[in-house]
PLY file of the C-alpha trace (Angstrom):
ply
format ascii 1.0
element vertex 415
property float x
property float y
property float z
element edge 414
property int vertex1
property int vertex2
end_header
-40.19 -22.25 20.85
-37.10 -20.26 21.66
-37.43 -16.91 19.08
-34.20 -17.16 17.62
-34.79 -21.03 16.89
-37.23 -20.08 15.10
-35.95 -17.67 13.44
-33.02 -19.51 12.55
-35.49 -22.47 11.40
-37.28 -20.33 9.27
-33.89 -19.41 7.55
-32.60 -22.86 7.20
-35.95 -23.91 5.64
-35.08 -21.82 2.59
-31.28 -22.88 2.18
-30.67 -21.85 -1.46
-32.02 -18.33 -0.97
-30.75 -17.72 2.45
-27.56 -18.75 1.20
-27.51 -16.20 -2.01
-28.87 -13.09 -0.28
-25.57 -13.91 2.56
-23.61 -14.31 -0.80
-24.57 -11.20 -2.71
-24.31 -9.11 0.95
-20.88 -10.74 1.74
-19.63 -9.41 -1.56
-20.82 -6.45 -0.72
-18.97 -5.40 2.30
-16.54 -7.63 1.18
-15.40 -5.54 -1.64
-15.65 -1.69 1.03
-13.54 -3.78 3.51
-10.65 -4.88 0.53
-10.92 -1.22 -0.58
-10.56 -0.26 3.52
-7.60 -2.30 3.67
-6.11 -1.35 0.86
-6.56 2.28 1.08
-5.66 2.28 4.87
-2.22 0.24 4.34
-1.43 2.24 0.93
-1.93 5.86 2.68
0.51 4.63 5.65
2.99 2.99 3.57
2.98 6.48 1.25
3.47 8.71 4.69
6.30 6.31 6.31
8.36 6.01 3.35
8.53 9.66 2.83
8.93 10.32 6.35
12.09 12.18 6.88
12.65 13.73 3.65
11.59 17.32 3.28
12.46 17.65 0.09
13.83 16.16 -3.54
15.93 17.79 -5.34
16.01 16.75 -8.98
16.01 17.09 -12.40
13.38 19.35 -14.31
10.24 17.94 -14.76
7.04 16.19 -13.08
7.60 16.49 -9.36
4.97 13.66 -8.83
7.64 11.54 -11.24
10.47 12.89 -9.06
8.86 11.76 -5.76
7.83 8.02 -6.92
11.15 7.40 -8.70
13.78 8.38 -5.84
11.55 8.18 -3.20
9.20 4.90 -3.76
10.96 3.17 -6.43
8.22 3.09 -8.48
8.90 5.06 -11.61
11.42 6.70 -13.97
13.62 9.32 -12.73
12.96 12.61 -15.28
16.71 12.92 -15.37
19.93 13.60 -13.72
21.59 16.41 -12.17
25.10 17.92 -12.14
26.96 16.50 -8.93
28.33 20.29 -8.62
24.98 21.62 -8.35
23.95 18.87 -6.01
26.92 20.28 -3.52
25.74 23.88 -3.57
22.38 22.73 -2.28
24.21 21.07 -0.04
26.02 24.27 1.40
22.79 26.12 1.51
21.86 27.39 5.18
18.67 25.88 5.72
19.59 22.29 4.93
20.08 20.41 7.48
21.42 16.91 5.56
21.57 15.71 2.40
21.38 12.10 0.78
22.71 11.55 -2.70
20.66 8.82 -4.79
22.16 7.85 -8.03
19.91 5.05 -10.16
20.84 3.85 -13.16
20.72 -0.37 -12.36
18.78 -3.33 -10.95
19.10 -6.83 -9.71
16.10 -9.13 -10.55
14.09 -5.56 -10.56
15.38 -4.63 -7.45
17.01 -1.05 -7.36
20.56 -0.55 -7.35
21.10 2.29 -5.57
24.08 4.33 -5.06
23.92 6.60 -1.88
25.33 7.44 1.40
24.90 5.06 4.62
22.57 7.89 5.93
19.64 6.78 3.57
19.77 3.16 5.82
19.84 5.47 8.47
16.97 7.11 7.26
14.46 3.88 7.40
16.37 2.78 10.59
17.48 -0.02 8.60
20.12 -2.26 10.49
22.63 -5.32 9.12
21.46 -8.66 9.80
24.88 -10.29 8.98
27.94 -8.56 7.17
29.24 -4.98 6.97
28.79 -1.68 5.46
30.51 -0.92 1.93
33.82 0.76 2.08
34.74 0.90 -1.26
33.57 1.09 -4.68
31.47 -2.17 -6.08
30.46 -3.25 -2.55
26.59 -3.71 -1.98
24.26 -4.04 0.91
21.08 -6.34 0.02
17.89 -5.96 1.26
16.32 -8.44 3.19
13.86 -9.46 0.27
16.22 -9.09 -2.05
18.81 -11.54 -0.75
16.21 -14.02 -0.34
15.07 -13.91 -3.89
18.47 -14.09 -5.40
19.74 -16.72 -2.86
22.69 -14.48 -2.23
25.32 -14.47 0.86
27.95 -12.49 1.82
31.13 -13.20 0.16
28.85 -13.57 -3.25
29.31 -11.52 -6.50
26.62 -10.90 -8.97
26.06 -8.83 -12.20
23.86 -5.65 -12.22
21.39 -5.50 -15.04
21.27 -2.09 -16.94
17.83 -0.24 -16.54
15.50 -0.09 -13.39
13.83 -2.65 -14.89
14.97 -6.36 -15.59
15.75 -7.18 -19.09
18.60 -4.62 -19.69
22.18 -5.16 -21.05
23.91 -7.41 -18.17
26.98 -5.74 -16.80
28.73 -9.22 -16.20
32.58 -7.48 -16.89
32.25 -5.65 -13.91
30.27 -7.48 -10.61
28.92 -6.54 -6.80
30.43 -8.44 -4.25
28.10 -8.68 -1.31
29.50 -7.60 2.17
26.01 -6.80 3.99
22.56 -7.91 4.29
20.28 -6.03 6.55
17.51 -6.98 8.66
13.71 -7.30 7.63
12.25 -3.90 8.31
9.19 -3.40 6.29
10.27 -0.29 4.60
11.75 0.44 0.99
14.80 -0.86 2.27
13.81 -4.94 2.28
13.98 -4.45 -1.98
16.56 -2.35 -2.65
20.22 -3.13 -3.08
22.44 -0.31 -1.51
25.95 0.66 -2.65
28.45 3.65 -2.89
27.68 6.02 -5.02
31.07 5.79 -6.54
29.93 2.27 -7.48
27.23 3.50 -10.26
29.67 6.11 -11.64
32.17 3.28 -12.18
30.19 0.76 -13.37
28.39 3.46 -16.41
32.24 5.05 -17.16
33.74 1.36 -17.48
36.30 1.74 -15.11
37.45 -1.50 -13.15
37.66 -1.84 -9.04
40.90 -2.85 -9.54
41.19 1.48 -10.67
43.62 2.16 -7.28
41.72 5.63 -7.78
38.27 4.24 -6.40
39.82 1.62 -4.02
39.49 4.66 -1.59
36.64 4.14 1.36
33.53 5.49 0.94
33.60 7.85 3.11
36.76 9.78 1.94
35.59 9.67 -1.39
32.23 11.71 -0.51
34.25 14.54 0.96
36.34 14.13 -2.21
33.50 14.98 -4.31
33.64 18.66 -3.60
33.93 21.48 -5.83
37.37 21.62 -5.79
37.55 17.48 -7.22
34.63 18.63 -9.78
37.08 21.61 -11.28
39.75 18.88 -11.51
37.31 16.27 -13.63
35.16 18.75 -15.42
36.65 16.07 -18.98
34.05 13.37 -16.74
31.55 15.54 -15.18
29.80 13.67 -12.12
25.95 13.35 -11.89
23.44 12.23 -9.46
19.69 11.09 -10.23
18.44 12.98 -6.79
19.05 14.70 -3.69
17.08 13.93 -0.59
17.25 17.04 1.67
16.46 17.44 5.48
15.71 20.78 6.69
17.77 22.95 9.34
14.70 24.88 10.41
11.25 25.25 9.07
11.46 28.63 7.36
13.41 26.17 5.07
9.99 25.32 3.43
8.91 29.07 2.71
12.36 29.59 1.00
14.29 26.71 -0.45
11.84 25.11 -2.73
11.05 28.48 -4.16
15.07 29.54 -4.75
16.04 26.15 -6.30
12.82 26.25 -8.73
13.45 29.87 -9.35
17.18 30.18 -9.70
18.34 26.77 -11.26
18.29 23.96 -13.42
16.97 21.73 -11.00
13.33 21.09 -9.60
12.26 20.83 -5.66
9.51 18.66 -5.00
7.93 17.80 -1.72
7.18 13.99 -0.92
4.43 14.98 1.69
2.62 17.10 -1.01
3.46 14.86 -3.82
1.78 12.28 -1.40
-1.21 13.86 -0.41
-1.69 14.76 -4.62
-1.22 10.70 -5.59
-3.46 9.45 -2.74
-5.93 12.05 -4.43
-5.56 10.91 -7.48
-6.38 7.23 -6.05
-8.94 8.34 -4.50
-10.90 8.46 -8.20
-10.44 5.27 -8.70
-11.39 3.62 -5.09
-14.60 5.70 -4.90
-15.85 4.13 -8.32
-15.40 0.65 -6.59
-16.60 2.21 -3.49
-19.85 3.12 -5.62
-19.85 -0.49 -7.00
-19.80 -1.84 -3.81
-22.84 -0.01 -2.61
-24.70 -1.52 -5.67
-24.15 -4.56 -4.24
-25.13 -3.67 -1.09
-28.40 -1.97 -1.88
-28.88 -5.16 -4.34
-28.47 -7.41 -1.60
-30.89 -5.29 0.37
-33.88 -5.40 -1.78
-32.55 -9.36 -2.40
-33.07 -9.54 1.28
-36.80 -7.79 1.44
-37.66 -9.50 -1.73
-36.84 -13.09 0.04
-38.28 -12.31 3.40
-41.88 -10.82 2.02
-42.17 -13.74 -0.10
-41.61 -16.20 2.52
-43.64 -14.78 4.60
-46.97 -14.70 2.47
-45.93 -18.33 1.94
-46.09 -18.97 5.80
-49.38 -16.85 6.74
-51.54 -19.96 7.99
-48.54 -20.74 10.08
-48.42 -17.71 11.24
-52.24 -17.85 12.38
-51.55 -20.84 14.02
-49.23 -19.79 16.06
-51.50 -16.90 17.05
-53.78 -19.21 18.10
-51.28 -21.36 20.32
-50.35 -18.25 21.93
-47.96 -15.91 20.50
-47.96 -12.42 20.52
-48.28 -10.01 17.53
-45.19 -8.57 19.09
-43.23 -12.07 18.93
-44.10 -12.60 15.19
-43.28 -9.21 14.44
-39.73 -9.89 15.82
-39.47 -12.95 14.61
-38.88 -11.65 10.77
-36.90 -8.83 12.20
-34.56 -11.26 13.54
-34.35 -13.14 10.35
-33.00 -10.38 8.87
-30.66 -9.35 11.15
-29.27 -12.99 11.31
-28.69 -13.23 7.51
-26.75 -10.04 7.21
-24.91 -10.68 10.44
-23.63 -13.57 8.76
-23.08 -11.93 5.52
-21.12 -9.36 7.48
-18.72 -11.72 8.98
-18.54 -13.63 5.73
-17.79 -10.51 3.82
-15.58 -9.27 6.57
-13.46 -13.00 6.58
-13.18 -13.55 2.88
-11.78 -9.45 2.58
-8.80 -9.88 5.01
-8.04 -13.27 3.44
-7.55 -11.92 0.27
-6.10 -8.74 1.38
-3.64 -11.39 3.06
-3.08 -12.93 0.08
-2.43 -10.31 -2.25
0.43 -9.41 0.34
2.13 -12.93 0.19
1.68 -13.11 -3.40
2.85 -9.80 -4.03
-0.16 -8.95 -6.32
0.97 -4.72 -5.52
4.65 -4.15 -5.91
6.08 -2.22 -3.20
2.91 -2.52 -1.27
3.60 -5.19 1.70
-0.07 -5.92 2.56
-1.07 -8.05 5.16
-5.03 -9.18 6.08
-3.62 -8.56 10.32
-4.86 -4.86 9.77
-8.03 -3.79 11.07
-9.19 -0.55 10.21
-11.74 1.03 12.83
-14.64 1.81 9.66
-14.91 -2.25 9.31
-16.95 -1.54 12.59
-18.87 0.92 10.64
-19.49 -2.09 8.31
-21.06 -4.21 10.33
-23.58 -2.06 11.86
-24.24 -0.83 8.05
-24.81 -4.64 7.37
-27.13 -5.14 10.06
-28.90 -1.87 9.23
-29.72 -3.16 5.92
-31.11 -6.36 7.04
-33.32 -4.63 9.66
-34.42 -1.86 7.07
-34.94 -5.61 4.54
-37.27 -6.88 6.95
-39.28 -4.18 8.61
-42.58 -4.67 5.95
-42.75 -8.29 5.82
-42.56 -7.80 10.05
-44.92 -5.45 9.75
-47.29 -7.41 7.72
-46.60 -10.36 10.10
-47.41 -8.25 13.07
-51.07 -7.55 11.17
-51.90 -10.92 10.14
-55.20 -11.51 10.93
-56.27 -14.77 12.29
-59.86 -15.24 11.09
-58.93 -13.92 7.34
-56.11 -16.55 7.35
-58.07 -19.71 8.33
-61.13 -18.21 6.21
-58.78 -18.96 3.33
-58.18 -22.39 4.21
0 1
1 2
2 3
3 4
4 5
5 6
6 7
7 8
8 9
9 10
10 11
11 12
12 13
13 14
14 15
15 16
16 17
17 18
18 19
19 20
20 21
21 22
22 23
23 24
24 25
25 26
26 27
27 28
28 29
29 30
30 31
31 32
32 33
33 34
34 35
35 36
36 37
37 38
38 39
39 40
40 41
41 42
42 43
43 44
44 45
45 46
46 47
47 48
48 49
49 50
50 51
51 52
52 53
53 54
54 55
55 56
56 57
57 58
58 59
59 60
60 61
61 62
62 63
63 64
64 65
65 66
66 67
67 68
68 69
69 70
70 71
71 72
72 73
73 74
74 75
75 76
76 77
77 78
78 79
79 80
80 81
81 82
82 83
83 84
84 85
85 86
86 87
87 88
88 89
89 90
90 91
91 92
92 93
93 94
94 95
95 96
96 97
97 98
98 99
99 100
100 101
101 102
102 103
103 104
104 105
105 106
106 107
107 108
108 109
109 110
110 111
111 112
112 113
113 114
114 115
115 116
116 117
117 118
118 119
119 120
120 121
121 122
122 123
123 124
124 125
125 126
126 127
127 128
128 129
129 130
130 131
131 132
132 133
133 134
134 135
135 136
136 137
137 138
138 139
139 140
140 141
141 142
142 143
143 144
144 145
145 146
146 147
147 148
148 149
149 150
150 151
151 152
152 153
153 154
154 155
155 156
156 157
157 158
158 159
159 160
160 161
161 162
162 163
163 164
164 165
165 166
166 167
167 168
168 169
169 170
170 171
171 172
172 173
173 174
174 175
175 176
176 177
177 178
178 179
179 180
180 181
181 182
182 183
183 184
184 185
185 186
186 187
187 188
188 189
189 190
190 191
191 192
192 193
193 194
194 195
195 196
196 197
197 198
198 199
199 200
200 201
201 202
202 203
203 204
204 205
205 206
206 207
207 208
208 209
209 210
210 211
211 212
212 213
213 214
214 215
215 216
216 217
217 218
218 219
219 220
220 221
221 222
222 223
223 224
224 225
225 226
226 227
227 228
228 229
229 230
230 231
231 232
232 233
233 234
234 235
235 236
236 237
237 238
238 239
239 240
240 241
241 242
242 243
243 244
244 245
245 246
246 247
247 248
248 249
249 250
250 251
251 252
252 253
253 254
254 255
255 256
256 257
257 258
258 259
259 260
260 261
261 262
262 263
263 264
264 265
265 266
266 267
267 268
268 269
269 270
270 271
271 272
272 273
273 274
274 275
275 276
276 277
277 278
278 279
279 280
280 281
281 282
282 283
283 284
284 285
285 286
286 287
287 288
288 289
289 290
290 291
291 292
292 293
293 294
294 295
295 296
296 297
297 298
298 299
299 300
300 301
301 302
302 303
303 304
304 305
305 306
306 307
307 308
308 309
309 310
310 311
311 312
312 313
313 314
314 315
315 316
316 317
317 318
318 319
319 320
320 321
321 322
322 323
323 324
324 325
325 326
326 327
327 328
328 329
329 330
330 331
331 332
332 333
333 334
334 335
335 336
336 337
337 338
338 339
339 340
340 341
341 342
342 343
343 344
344 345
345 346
346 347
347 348
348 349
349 350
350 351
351 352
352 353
353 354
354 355
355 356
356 357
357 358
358 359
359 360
360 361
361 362
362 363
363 364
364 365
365 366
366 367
367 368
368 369
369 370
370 371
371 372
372 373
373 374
374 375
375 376
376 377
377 378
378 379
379 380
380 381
381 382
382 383
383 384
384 385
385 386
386 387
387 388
388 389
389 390
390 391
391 392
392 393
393 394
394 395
395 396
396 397
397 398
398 399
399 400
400 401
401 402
402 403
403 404
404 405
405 406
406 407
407 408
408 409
409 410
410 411
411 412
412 413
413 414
């Protein structure tokens, strides 16, 4: 008979066990792949959203905070800061660009934010129907966002008060949608986009129909100089953040250090503040990660325990087939190849059942902000497999050996 017949025949004579030492294996690498997955997509969504900003520029506080509330949308902003401050970093020499960000609403949870059309420029964001805002009270939706509301151009809505839903409902003054952009798979599908102007109208209860903010967008960023901040100081201006974009790289030696040193304000940087929170994750994954190899060496000895009993159980049939013929050598590989078969299969299983859920999690959103998708194959799954079938050869190499030294004449003594 063909080796891996037999071999296979041998397994499928023992379903229930065969079947729980692929189970307990499977969950094994299952649970390294999920944490592969999850780790792989998390570090590349952290780097591309913060790709392109050198540096936040914000209120006093946790720079970590700073990052994940203007940059990721994740958290509370530790404050605001003066609008006339925000222009002097502006004017400094080594910034390049700036981006104002000014939070203070949401819409179904989704972000309200009041900025500049260079932060869609930012995440190469571009309009799948509609325009840009011109005025005050006009909003761009994002492409997740306008399919969870069921909003269209032309539409008004109501901002709720907070970053969070369950806030005081400003229904007395609405949105009216003029844009929708494109699905990009960036921070930009769930957040809502407006003027800036917008958020300082809607918090100072002033009406669009104020012919003092029915001014374009545009014009009314270059009015919010100094010069306009002397002439308001009764109704000072404020901002939640300013995303810089350096001139040159000396820029990173210097302007952190001046604007920590010499104002009111904190500079954070979202690659740092990155690199520290996928850190701090890394904790947590390398618990499960420790779990997971539990399960692995369980399955192992699950594996060695299953193949050395079944093996003392099929001595005389091992004699006989020494005596019709077959090698030491054959026998010998014969349990080897059990054991790589069973945690070949567990492999795959493991390997199958990781990517589904990994897909799932993304459709049902199970991590906010964190589009997963089970289409992502990281090169270390490779890594996996061969791990798997080490463990199965490791599993099996005593009861082969014993098989390899069964001794005919001691065997059928017996009998």
């Amino acid at each position: 008979m063909n080796i891996v017949k037999l071999s296979l025949k041998q397994l499928a004579a023992r379903p229930l066990t065969t079947s729980l030492n692929i189970l307990l294996l499977a969950i094994g690498i299952g649970t390294v792949s999920v944490l592969m997955l999850f780790n792989a997509q998390l570090q590349d969504k952290l780097y591309s959203v913060g790709h392109g900003i050198d540096l936040v520029v914000g209120a006093k506080g946790s720079p970590l905070q700073l990052i994940l509330s203007t940059v990721y949308q994740v958290d509370i902003p530790p404050g605001n800061i003066p609008l006339k401050e925000a222009n002097k970093i502006a004017k400094m020499p080594y910034v390049a660009n700036t981006i104002p960000m000014a939070l203070g609403d949401n819409l179904l949870g989704h972000r309200i934010i009041g900025t500049s059309p260079d932060y869609m420029k930012l995440y190469e964001g571009k309009l799948a129907e509609g325009r840009l805002w011109n005025v005050s009270m006009e909003a761009v939706l994002g492409a997740n966002v306008a399919r969870q509301s069921h909003l269209k151009v032309g539409d008004e809505f109501a901002s709720t008060h907070g970053l969070t839903p369950g806030g005081h409902l400003h229904d007395d003054n609405k949105y009216q949608v003029v844009g929708i952009m494109a699905q990009n798979n960036t921070i930009l599908d769930d957040v809502v986009l407006t003027d800036v102007q917008s958020v300082w109208d809607l918090h100072e209860g002033e009406s669009t129909t104020n012919q003092a903010f029915a001014q374009p967008a545009a014009k009314k960023d270059k009015a919010s100089d100094d010069s306009n901040d002397d002439e308001e100081d009764f109704k000072p201006r404020e901002l939640t953040a300013l995303l810089v974009q350096y001139k040159t790289p000396l820029a990173v030696l210097a302007l952190p250090r001046q604007i920590n040193a010499n104002t009111n304000m904190q500079a954070a940087s979202p690659a740092l503040e990155s690199a520290r929170l996928v850190s701090i994750l890394g904790f947590g994954l390398n618990a499960f990660r420790a779990f997971a190899v539990i399960l692995i060496i369980s399955a192992a000895l699950s594996v060695f325990v299953a193949l050395y009993t079944a093996l003392k159980e099929r001595r005389f049939d091992l004699a006989v087939m020494r005596m019709l013929g077959s090698s030491r050598l054959r026998l010998c590989m014969a349990v080897l190849l059990e054991g790589l078969l069973l945690s070949s299969a567990a492999a795959l299983a493991g390997l199958a059942v990781a990517h589904a859920v990994t897909e799932l999690a993304g459709r049902l959103n199970w991590v906010p902000g964190l589009p997963l998708t089970g289409l992502w194959w990281e090169q270390q799954e490779a890594g996996l497999v061969l791990l798997a079938l080490g463990v199965g050869l490791v599993a099996a190499i005593i009861p082969a050996i014993q098989a390899y030294r069964t001794d005919i004449g001691t065997v059928l003594a017996e009998r």
